[in-house]
C-alpha positions in Angstrom: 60.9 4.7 -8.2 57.4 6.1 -7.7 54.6 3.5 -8.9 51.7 5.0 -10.5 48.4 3.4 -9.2 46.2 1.4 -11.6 43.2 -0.2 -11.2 43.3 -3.7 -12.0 40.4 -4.7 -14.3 40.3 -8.1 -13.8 40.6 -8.2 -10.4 37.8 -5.7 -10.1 35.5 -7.7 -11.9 36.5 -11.3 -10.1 35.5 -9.3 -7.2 31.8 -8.7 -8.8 31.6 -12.0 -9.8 32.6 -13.8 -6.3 29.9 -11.1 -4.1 27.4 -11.7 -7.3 27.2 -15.3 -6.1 26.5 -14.5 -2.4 22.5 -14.3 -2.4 22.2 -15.5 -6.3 18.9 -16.0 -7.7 17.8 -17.9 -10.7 17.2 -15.0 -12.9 21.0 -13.6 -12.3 20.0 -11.3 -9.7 20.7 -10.9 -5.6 18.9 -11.3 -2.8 20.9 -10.2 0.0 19.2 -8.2 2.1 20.0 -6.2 4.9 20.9 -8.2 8.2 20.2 -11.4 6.7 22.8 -15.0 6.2 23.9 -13.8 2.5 24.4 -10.2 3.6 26.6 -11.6 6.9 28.5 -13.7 4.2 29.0 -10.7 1.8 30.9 -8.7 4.9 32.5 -11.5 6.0 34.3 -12.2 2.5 35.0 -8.0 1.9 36.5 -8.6 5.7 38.8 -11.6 4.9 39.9 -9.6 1.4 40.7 -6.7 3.3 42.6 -8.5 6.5 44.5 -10.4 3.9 45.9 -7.4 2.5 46.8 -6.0 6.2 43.9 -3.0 6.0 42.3 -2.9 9.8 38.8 -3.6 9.9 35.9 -1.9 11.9 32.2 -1.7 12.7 29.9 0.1 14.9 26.7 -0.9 16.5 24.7 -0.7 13.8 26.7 -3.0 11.5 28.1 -0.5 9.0 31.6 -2.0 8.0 34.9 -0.1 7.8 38.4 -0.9 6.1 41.2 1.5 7.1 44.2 2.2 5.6 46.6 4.5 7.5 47.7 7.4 6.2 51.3 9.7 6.8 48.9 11.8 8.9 46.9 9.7 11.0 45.2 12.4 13.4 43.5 13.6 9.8 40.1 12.2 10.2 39.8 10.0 7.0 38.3 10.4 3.6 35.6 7.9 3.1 34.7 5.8 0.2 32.4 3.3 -0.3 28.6 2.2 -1.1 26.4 -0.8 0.4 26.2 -4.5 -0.1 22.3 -5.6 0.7 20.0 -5.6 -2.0 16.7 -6.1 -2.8 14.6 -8.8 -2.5 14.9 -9.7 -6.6 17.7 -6.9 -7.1 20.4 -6.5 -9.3 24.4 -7.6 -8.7 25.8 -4.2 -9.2 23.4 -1.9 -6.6 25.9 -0.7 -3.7 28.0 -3.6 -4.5 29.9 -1.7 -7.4 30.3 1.5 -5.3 31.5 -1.0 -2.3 33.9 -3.1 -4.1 35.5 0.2 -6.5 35.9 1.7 -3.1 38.1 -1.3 -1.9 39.8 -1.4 -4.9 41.3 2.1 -4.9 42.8 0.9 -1.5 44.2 -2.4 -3.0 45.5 -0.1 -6.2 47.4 2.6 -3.9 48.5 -0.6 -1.7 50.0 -2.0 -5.1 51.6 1.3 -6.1 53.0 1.5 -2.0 51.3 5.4 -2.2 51.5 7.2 1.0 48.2 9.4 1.1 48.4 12.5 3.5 45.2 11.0 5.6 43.6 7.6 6.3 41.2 6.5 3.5 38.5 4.1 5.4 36.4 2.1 2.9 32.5 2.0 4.2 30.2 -0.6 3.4 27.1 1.0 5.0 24.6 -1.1 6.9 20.8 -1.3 5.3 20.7 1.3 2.5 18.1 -0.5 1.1 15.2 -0.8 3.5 13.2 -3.0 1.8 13.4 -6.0 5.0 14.2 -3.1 7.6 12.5 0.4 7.2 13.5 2.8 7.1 16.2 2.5 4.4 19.7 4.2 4.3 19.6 2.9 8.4 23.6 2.8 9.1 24.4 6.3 7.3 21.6 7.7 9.3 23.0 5.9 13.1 26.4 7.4 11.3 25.1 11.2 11.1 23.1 11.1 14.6 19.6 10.3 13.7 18.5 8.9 17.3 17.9 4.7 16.8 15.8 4.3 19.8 12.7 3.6 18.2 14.5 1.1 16.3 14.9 -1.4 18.3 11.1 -2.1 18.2 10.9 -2.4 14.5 9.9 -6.0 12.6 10.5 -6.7 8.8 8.4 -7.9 6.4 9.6 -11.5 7.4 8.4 -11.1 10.8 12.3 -10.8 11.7 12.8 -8.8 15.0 15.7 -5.7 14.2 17.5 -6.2 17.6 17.9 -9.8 17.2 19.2 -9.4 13.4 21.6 -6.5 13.9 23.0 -7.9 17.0 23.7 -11.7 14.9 24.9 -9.7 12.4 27.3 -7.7 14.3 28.0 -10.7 16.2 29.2 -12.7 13.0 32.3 -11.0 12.4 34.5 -10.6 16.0 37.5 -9.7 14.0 36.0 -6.5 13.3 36.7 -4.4 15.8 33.5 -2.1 17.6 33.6 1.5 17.3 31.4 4.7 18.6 28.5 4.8 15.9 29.6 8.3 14.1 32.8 10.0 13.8 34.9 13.7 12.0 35.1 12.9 8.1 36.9 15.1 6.4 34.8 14.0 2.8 32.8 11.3 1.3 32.6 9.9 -2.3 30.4 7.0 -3.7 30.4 5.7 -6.6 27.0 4.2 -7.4 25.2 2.9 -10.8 23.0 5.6 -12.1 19.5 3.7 -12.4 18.3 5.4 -15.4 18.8 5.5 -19.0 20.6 9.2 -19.2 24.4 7.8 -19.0 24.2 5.0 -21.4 21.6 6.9 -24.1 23.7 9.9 -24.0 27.0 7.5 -24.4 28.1 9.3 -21.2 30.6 7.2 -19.1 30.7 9.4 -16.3 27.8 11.5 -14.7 28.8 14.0 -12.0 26.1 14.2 -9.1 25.5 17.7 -7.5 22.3 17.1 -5.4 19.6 14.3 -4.7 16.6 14.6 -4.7 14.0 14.4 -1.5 11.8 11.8 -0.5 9.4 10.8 1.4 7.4 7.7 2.3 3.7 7.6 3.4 1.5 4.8 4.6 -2.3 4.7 3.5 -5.1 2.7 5.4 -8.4 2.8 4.3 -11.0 1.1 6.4 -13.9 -0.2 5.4 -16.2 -3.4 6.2 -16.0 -6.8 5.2 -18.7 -8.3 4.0 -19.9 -11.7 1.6 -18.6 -11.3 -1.9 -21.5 -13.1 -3.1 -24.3 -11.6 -1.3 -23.6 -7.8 -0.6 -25.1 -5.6 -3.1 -23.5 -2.6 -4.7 -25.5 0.0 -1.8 -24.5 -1.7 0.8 -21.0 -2.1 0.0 -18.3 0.2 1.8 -15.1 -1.3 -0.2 -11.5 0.0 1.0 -9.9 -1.5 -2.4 -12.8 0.5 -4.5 -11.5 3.4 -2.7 -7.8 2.5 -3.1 -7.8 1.5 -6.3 -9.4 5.0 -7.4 -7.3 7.0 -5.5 -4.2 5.2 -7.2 -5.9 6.2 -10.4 -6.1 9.6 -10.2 -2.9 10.3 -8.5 -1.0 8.5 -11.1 -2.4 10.5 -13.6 -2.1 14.0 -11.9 1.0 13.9 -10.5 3.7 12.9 -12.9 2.3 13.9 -16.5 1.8 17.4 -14.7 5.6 17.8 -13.2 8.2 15.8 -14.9 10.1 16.4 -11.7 8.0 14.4 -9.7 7.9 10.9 -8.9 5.1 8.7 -7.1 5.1 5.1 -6.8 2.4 2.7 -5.0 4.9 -0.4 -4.4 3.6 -2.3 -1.8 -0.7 -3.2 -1.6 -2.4 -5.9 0.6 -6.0 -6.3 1.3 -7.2 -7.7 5.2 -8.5 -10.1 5.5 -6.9 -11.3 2.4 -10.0 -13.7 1.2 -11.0 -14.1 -2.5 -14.6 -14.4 -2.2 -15.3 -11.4 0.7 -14.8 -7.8 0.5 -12.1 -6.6 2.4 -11.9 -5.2 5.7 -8.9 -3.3 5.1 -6.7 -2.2 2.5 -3.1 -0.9 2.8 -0.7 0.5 0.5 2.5 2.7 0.3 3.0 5.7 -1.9 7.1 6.9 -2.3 7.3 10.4 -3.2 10.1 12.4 -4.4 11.0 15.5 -5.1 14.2 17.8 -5.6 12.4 21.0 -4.3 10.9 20.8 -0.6 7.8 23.1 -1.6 6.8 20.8 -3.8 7.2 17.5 -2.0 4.8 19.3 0.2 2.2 20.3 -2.5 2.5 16.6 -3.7 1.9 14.8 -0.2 -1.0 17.9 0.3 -2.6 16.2 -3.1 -1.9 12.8 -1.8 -4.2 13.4 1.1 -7.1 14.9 -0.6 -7.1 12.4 -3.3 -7.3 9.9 -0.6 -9.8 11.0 1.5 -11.9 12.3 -1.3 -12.0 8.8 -2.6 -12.6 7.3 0.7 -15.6 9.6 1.1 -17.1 8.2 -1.9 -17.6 4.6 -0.7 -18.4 5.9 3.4 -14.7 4.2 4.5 -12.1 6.5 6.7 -8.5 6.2 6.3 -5.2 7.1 8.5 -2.2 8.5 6.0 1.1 8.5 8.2 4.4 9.5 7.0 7.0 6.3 7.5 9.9 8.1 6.2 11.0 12.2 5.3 14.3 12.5 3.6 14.8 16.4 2.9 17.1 16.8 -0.5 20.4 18.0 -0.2 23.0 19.9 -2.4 26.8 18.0 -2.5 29.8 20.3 -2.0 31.0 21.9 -4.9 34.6 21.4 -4.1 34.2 17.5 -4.2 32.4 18.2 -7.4 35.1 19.8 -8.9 37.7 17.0 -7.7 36.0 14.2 -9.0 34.9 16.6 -12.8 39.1 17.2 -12.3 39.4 13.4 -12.5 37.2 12.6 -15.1 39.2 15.5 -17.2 42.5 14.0 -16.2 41.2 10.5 -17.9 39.6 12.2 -21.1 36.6 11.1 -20.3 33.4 13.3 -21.1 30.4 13.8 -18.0 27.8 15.5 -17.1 26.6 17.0 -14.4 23.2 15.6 -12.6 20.3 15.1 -10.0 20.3 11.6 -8.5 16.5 10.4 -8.0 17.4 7.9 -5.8 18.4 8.7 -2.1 22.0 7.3 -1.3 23.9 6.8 1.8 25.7 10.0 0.2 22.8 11.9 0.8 22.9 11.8 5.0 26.9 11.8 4.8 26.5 15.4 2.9 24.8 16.7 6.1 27.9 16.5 7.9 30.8 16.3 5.6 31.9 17.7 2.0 30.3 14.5 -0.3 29.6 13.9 -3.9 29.3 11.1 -6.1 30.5 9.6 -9.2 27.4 7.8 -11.8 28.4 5.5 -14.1 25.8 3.7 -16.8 23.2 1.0 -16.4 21.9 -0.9 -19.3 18.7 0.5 -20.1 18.3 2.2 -16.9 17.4 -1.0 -15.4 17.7 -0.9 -11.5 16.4 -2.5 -8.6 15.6 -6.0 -11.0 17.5 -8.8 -11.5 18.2 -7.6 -15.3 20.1 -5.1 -13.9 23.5 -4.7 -16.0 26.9 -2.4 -15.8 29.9 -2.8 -19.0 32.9 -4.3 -17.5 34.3 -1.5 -19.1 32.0 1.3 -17.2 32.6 -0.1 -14.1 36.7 -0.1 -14.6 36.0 3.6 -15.6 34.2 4.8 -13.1 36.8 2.7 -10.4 39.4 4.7 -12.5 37.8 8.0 -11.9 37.1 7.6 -8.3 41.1 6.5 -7.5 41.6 10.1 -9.0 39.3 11.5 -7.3 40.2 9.8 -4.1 44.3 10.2 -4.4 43.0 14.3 -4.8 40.9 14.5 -2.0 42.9 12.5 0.8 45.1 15.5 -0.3 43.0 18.5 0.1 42.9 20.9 3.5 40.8 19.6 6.9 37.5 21.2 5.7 33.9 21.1 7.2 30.2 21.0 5.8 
C-alpha cells in the first residue's frame, strides 16, 4: 500500500519553536547572524535532525549546508529546496528559518510516506543571506552560482570579526558534514519564504506565487567635511558633512518614492566621525539601498542619488566619494516552476496570486543557473526584518503543504536547463 505524504503540523511547528530559541532575544525575536555561535548551533541541530533520520549531510567552503535524500535516479542532479537560517541583528523567528525548516520537512514527510522520487531532493540552508554582519548579503548562493570570493577573504563585519577566521570556525564546527566543490548541475530550485509585506494577509491570500524579484543595489556615501568646536564655529565658517547628509536624505526621500511607487530607497545605517557631541563632525557616512524591478530605472534612481549628493555637498564646501557596495540585477523565475507550484496550490484549493518579491532571495542567484521560483506565504502586518515579526501556524502548514506538491512534481519533471 502506497502512503500518501502529509505534512505533519505539529512537528513543523516544534521545529520553529526549538530553532526560535537558538539566538532568542527578549522581545521574541532572533539574533543569529551569519557565521556567528547561535548560527553554528542552528546548523548543528538541522544536522543532528537530518542524520537521525538517515539523510546524508553536506557543505562546501563557504558554509552553505546540504541534506540529501537519494532518489531512484541518482545521476539526476537534484531538485533543491530550502531557505536560510541567520537573521538579523533584532530579526524575526520565521525569516529563512520557515523556508529552511518546510524544506526539511517535505523530506521527513516523503520519508514517512517511504516515496521513491525519480531524483535526489537536497535540502539547502544557504550560508549569509542576510548580510547584515558580513556584506555583501545572499554570500553562499552567490560562491554557489560562481561569483569569484577572492576579495572576500579580506572583508571585516561590523563587529570587527575577520570573514576568514568566521567561515573557517564555522565550517569547522560541524565535521560530520561532509566538504563538497562550492557549486554544482541543479536541475530546479524552490524556496519558500515569508512575504514581508502586508499584500497576502490584507488580501486573505494564503499563497502568493513569485514570478521575478526585483533589483537592488547598495551604495556607500561619504561626505567629508572639517571638524571643528561646536561651541565656537560660527555658521560661515562651518563646512558640516551631517548638514550636507541630512539634506540630501531629505530630498531624496521625498523625490524618489512618492514619484514611482515602484521604487524603494532606504538610508539604514549613519555614523558621524569623530563621533563627539559637542564638535562638528569630520565625517559622515551612510548607506542608501536601492531597488528596482526595471534596470533602466535602478539607473535613473542611483543617477539622482548622485546629484542630490553632490549638490548638497556643494552647498556647505564638503566633497564626498559614493561607491557602489553591492549590484544585484533583477531576474525573471521560470515559468514552468511557476506553473508547478500554481498546479499545487490548485490541487489544495487554495487561492494565490501571482507577484514581484521586493526583497532579494537566495532564489534570486539560483534562477541564474537553474529553473527557480518561490512560494510566499503571509506575515502579520507585513512585519519583517523586526522582532514582531509573525506567521499563522496555520500559513506556515500551508505553505509547507504547497511546497511538498510542488516538490513531489518537480523531482518528477524532465533534466531541464536555465
Amino acid at each position: 500500500m502506497t502512503l500518501v505524504p502529509e505534512i505533519n503540523g505539529e512537528r513543523l511547528l516544534g521545529r520553529l519553536d526549538a530553532f526560535a530559541r537558538i539566538g532568542a532575544t527578549p522581545a521574541g525575536g532572533v539574533n543569529r547572524q551569519a557565521f556567528s555561535i547561535e548560527d553554528r548551533s542552528a546548523r548543528r541541530l538541522l544536522a543532528q535532525l537530518a542524520l537521525m533520520r538517515g539523510f546524508t549531510i553536506f557543505q562546501d567552503g563557504i558554509a552553505n549546508l546540504f541534506i540529501r535524500r537519494e532518489g531512484s535516479d541518482a545521476a539526476l542532479p537534484p531538485l533543491m529546496i530550502g531557505s536560510h537560517l541567520d537573521s538579523q541583528p533584532t530579526g524575526g523567528r520565521f525569516d529563512g528559518a520557515l523556508g529552511t525548516l518546510c524544506a526539511f520537512e517535505v523530506l521527513e514527510a516523503l520519508e514517512d510516506a517511504m516515496i521513491e522520487a525519480r531524483r535526489p531532493i537536497e535540502v539547502v540552508a544557504w550560508a549569509n543571506e542576510e548580510g547584515s554582519r558580513f556584506a555583501p548579503g545572499v554570500m553562499g548562493s552567490m560562491a554557489f552560482t560562481g561569483t569569484d570570493t577572492a576579495a572576500w577573504k579580506s572583508i571585516v563585519g561590523v563587529d570587527g570579526a575577520s570573514l576568514a577566521t568566521e567561515l573557517e570556525a564555522t565550517i569547522a564546527a560541524l565535521p560530520e558534514a561532509r566538504l563538497r566543490p562550492t557549486g554544482m548541475p541543479v536541475s530546479g530550485y524552490i524556496e519558500l519564504h515569508i512575504e514581508q509585506g502586508p499584500s497576502l494577509e490584507k488580501e486573505l491570500t494564503p499563497i502568493g506565487v513569485v514570478t521575478a524579484v526585483q533589483g537592488t543595489r547598495w551604495l556607500e556615501v561619504c561626505i567629508e567635511g572639517s571638524a571643528g568646536h561646536a561651541g565656537t564655529t560660527g555658521l560661515s565658517y562651518r563646512r558640516d558633512p551631517m548638514v550636507a547628509a541630512i539634506a540630501a536624505i531629505h530630498r531624496l526621500q521625498t523625490t524618489i518614492m512618492p514619484l514611482d511607487a515602484s521604487a524603494r530607497l532606504t538610508v539604514g545605517r549613519i555614523s558621524a566621525q569623530p563621533g563627539s557631541i559637542n564638535a562638528i563632525p569630520q565625517s559622515v557616512t551612510f548607506t542608501v539601498d536601492l531597488r528596482h524591478p526595471q534596470l533602466e530605472r535602478l539607473d535613473a534612481i542611483e543617477a539622482e542619488v548622485r546629484a542630490v549628493c553632490a549638490a548638497e555637498v556643494d552647498g556647505q564646501h564638503c566633497s564626498a566619494t559614493i561607491r557602489r557596495s553591492f549590484d544585484m540585477p533583477g531576474a525573471a523565475f521560470c515559468p514552468d516552476m511557476i506553473k508547478i507550484i500554481e498546479d499545487a496550490a490548485e490541487s489544495l484549493e487554495l487561492t494565490y496570486k501571482r507577484m514581484i518579491s521586493g526583497a532579494f532571495h537566495d532564489a534570486l542567484f539560483i534562477a541564474r543557473v537553474a529553473p527557480a521560483a518561490m512560494i510566499f506565504v503571509p506575515c502579520r502586518d507585513g512585519l519583517s526584518h523586526n522582532e514582531a515579526e509573525y506567521v499563522e501556524p496555520a500559513d506556515a502548514i500551508i505553505g509547507a503543504r504547497v511546497l511538498l506538491q510542488a516538490t513531489i512534481a518537480a523531482a518528477s519533471r524532465p533534466t531541464r536547463t536555465r
